[in-house]
C-alpha positions as a Python dict, from the first residue, in 0.01 Angstrom:
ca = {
    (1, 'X'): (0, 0, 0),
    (2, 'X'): (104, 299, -84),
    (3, 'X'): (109, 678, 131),
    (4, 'X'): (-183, 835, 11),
    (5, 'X'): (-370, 1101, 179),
    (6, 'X'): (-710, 1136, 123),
    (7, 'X'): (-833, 1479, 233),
    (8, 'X'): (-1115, 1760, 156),
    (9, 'X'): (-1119, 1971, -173),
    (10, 'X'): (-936, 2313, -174),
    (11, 'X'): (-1049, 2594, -406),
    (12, 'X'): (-616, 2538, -499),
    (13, 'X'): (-699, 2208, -620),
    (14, 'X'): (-921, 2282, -895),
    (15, 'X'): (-736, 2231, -1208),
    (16, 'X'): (-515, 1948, -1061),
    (17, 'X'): (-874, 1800, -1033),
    (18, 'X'): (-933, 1880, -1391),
    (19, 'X'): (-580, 1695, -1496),
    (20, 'X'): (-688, 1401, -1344),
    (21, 'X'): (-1049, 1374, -1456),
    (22, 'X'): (-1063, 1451, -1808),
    (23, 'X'): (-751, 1211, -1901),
    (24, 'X'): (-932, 937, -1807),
    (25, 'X'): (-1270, 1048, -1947),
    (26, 'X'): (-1125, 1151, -2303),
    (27, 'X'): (-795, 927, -2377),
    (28, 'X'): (-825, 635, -2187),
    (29, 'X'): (-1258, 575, -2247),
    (30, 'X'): (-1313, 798, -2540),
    (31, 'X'): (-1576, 1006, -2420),
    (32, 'X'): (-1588, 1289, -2570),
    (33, 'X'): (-1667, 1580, -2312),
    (34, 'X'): (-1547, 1901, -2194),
    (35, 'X'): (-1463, 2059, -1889),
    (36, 'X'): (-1736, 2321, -1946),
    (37, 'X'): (-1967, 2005, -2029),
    (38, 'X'): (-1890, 1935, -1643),
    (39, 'X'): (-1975, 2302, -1480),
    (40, 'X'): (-2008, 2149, -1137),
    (41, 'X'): (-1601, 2097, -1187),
    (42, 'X'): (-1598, 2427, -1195),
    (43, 'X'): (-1790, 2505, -859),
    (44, 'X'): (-1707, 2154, -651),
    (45, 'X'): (-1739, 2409, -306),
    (46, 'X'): (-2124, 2499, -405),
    (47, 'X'): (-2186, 2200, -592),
    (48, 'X'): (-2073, 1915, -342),
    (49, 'X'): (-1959, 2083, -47),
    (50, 'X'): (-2264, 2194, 61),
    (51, 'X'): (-2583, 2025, 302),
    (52, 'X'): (-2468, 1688, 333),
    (53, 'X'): (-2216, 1674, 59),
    (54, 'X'): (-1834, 1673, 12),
    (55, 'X'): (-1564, 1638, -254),
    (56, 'X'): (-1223, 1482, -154),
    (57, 'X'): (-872, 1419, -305),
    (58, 'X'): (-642, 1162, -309),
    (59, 'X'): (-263, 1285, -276),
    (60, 'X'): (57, 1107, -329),
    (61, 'X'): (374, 1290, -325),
    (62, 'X'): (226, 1602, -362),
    (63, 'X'): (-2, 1528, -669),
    (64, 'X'): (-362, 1459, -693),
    (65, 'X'): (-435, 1115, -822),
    (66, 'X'): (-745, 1049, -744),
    (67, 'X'): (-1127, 1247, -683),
    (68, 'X'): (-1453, 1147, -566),
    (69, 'X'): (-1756, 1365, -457),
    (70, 'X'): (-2053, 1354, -307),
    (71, 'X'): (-2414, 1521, -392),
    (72, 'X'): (-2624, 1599, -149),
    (73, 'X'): (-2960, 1582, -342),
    (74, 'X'): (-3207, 1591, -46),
    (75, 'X'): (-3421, 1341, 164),
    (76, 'X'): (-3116, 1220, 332),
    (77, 'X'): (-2980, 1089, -34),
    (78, 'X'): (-2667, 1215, -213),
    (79, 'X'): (-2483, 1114, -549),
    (80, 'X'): (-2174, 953, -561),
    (81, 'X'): (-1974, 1124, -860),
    (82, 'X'): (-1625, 1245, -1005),
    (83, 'X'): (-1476, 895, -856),
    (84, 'X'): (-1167, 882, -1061),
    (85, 'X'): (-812, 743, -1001),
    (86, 'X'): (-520, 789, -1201),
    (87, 'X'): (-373, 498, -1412),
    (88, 'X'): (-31, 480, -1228),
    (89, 'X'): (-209, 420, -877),
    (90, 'X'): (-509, 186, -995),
    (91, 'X'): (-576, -156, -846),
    (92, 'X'): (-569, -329, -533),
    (93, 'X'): (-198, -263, -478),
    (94, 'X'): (-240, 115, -366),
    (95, 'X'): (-567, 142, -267),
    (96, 'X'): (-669, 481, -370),
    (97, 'X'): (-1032, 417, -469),
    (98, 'X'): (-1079, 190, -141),
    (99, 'X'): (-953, 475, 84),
    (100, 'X'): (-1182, 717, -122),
    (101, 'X'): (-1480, 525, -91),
    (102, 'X'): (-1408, 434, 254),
    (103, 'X'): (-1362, 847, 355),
    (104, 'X'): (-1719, 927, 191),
    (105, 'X'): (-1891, 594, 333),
    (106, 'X'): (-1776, 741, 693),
    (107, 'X'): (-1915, 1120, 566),
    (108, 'X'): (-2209, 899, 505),
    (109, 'X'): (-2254, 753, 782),
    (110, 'X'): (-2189, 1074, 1005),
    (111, 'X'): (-2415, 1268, 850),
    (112, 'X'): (-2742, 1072, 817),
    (113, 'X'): (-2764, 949, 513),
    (114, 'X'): (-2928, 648, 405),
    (115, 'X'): (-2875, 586, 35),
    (116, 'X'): (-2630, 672, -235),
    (117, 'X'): (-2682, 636, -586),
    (118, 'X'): (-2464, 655, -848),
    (119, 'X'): (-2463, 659, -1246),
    (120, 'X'): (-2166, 539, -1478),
    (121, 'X'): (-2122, 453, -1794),
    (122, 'X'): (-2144, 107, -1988),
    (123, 'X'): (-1749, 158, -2060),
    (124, 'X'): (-1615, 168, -1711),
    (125, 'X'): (-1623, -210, -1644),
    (126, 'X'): (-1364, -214, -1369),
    (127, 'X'): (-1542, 16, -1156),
    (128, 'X'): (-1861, -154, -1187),
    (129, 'X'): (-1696, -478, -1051),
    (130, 'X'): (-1528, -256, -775),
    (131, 'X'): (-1884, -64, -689),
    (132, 'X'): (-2018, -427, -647),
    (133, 'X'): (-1740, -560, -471),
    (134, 'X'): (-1809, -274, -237),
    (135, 'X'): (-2183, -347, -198),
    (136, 'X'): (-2342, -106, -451),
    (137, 'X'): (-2688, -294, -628),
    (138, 'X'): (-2751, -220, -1006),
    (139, 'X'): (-3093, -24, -1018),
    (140, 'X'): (-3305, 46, -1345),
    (141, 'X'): (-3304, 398, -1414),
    (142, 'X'): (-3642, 445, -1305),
    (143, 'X'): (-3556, 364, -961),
    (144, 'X'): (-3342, 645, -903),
    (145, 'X'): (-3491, 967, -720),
    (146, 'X'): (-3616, 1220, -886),
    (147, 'X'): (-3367, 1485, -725),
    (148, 'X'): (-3048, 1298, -884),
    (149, 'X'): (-2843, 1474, -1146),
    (150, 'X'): (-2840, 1247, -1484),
    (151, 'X'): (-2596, 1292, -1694),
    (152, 'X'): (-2573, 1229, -2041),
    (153, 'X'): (-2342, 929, -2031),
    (154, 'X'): (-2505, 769, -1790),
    (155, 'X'): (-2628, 417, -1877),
    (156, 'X'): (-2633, 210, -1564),
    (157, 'X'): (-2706, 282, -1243),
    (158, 'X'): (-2662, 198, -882),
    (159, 'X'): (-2742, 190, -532),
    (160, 'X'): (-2608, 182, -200),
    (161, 'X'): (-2768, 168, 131),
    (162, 'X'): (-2610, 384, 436),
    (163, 'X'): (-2616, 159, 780),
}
């Protein structure tokens, strides 16, 4: 296991955010978006880190390598989103998307919520083996709340109980 920190977003860490995200969105799974198709990049303090929400970092050496946030979308819900970890510190050997689930699980937890949902796309198989491994159920669109934030990618869907 690697050192890796994993601590709260900082208005300083908003492009290094960026440089990790849209890598992996546009080279590695071919998705073609922008950062100003993902405004709520641009405002992660009013966006996530607000009511019951929160957007943390992963740190190694300095660097951000990985993100995840959390969406407070009411009725004691949120929306797991952003969860991205850099190629060089993927897999069980460092840990880096453990530790960040395991820091908003505990958010989670301490705040009072009871479900997380999530949305992901068909291409990121990987993380849809680690969501389940993690005890996330695949849920038909229809069965999300109202209140969560689609987005255009989006083609599967899933669920997480709190407790």
């Amino acid at each position: 296991m690697t050192d890796i920190e994993i601590r709260t977003f900082t208005a300083d860490d908003a492009d290094a955010v960026l440089s990790v995200i849209l890598p992996i969105q546009r080279e590695e799974f071919g998705i073609d978006i922008t950062a100003d198709e993902q405004p709520d990049l641009r405002v992660i303090p009013d966006f996530y880190q607000s009511g019951k929400g929160q957007f943390w970092v992963a740190v190694k050496d300095g660097a951000i390598v990985g993100t995840v946030g959390l969406k407070d979308i009411g009725n004691n819900q949120a929306a797991l989103r952003k969860m991205f970890v850099s190629a060089a510190v993927r897999g069980r050997e460092h840990g880096v998307a453990a530790l960040l689930l395991d820091r908003l699980l505990a958010h989670a937890r301490d705040a009072g919520l009871t479900d997380i949902f999530l949305g992901t796309t068909d291409k990121f198989v990987a993380a849809h083996r680690f969501y389940e491994k993690n005890g996330f159920s695949e849920i038909a669109k229809s069965a999300l709340p109202r209140s969560f934030p689609l987005m255009a990618v989006d083609s599967k869907f899933y669920r997480y109980k709190v407790g």
